[in-house]
C-alpha positions in Angstrom: -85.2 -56.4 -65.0 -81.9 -54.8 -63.8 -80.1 -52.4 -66.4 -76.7 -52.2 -66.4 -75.2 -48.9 -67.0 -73.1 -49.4 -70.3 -71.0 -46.1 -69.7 -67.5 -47.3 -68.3 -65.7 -44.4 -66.3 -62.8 -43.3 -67.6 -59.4 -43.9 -66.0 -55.8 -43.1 -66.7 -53.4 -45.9 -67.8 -49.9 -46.0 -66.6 -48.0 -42.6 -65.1 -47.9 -39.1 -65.9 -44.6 -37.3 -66.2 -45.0 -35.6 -63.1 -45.1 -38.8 -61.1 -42.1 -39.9 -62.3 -39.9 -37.0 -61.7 -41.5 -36.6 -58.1 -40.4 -40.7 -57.9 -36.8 -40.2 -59.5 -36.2 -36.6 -57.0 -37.1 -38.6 -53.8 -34.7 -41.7 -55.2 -31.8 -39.3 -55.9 -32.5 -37.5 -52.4 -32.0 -40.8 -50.7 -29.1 -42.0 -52.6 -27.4 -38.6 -51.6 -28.1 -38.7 -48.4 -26.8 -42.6 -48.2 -23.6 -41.0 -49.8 -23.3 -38.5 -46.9 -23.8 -41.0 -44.5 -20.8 -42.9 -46.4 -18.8 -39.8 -46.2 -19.5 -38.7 -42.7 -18.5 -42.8 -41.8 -14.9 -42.4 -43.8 -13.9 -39.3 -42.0 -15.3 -40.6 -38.3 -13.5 -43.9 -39.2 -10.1 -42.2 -40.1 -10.7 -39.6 -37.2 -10.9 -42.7 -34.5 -8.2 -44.7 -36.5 -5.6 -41.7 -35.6 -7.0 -40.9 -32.0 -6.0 -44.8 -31.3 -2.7 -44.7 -33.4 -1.7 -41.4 -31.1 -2.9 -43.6 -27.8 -0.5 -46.1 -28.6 2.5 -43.9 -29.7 1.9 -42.2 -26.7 2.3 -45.3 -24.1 5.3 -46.2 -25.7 6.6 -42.8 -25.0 5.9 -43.4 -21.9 6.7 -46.6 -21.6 10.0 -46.0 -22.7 10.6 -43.0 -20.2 8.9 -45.3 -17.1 11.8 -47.8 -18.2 14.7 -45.0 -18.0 13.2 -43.3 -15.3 16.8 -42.1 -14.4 17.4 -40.1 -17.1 13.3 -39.4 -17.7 14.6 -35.1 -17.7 16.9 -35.9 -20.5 14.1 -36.4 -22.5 12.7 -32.9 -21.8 16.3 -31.3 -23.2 16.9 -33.3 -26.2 15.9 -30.4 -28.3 12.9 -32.7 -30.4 10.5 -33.1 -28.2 9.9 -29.2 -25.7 7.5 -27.3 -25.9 9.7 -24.5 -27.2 10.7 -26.9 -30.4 8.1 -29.5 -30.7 9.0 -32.5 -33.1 7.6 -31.7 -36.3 7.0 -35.1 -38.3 8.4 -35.5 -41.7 10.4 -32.3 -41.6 14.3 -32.9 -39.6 16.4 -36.3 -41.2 17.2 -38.4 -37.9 19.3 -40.5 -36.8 18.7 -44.8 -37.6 17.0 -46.2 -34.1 19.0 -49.5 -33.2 17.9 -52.0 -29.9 21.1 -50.8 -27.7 21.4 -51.1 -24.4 24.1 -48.4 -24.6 23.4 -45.6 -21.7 24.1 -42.1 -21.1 24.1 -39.7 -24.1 24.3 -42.1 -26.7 21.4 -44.2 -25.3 19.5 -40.9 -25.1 20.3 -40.3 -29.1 19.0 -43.7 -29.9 15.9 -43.2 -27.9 14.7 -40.2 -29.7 15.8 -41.3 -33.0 13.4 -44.4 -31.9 10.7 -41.9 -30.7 11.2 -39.9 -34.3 11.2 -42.7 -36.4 8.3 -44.0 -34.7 6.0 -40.8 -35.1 7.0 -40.4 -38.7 5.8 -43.4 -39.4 2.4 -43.1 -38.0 1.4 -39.7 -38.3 0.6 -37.5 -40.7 3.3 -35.1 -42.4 3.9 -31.6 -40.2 2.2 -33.1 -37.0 3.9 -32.1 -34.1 5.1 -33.9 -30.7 5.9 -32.0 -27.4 6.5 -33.5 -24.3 6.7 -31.1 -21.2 6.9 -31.8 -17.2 5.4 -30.3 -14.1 5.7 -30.9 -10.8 2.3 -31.6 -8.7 2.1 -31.7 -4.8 -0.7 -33.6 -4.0 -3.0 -32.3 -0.9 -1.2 -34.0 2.6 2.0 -35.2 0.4 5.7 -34.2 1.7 7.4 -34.0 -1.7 6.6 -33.0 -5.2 5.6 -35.9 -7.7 7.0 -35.1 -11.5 4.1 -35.2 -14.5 5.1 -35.5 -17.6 2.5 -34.2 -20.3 2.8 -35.5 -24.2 1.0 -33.4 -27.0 0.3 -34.4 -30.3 -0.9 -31.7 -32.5 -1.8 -32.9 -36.3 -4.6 -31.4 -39.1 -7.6 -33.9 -40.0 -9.1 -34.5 -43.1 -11.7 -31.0 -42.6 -8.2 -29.1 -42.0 -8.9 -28.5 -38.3 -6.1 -28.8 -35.4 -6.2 -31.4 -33.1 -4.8 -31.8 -30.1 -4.5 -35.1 -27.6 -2.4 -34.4 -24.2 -1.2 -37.4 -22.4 -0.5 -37.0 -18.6 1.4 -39.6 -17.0 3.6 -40.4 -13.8 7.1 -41.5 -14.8 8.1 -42.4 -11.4 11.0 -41.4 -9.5 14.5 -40.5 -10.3 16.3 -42.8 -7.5 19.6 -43.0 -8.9 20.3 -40.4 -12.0 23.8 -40.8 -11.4 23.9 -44.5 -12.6 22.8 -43.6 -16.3 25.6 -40.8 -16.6 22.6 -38.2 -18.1 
């Protein structure tokens, strides 16, 4: 005849405190480290959404100087947009940017009231917009070929300077006497 052992063997029911702390640290852990991820996504997203935004402003610029390629130095003396005195966005009151096809020095206004009005619109308050030329023989050429260069400076979200420098051919200046720069 079998005996059966009457004793049961004690065991716990449900959770000890310790467990569930231990359970409720790792949960909050995780949940903070989703809300980094979040965080890290906002400031990468706005970071890419102003790298694009200066892309574009900056091949209308260029766009706009490859289309008045005859007066393409009056854009370097205009006083808004050297190197000496960059543009600074949202600090000088411009001019209103109209479609003209007026030429000469009141075309040139228009454009950089256009130009202004454009960055002021698009990029952050005390951003700055410089636009500076250089001319570039290339190896086995006869003449020099002009290169314009366009910087946009602005401060991200961390409050570090960025910079993006756009280098472009304009062309050349065939007939600068037919704008009246």
């Amino acid at each position: 005849m079998t005996r059966y052992n009457r004793h049961r063997i004690k065991t716990s029911d449900g959770f000890t405190l310790v467990e569930v702390l231990v359970a409720l640290l790792i949960v909050a852990l995780g949940m903070l480290g989703n809300a980094m991820l979040q965080l890290q996504g906002m400031k990468n997203s706005n970071d890419a959404y102003m790298r694009s935004q200066i892309g574009i402003f900056a091949y209308d610029i260029a766009d706009k100087i490859r289309a008045n390629r005859e007066c393409q130095n009056q854009y370097l003396t205009q006083g808004t947009l050297t190197l000496g005195s960059p543009y600074i966005v949202g600090t000088t009151a411009r001019g209103a940017c109209v479609h003209t096809n007026a030429l000469g020095a009141a075309g040139m206004a228009n454009e950089v009231n256009c130009i202004a009005q454009m960055m002021d619109s698009g990029l952050p308050a005390g951003s700055q917009v410089s636009l500076a030329s250089n001319a570039v023989t290339p190896a086995g050429a006869s003449r020099a070929v002009t290169l314009f260069t366009l910087r946009i400076t602005w401060t991200d979200r961390d409050g570090q300077v960025q910079n993006v420098d756009y280098t472009f051919d304009p062309g050349a200046c065939t007939n600068a006497a037919a704008c009246q720069c």
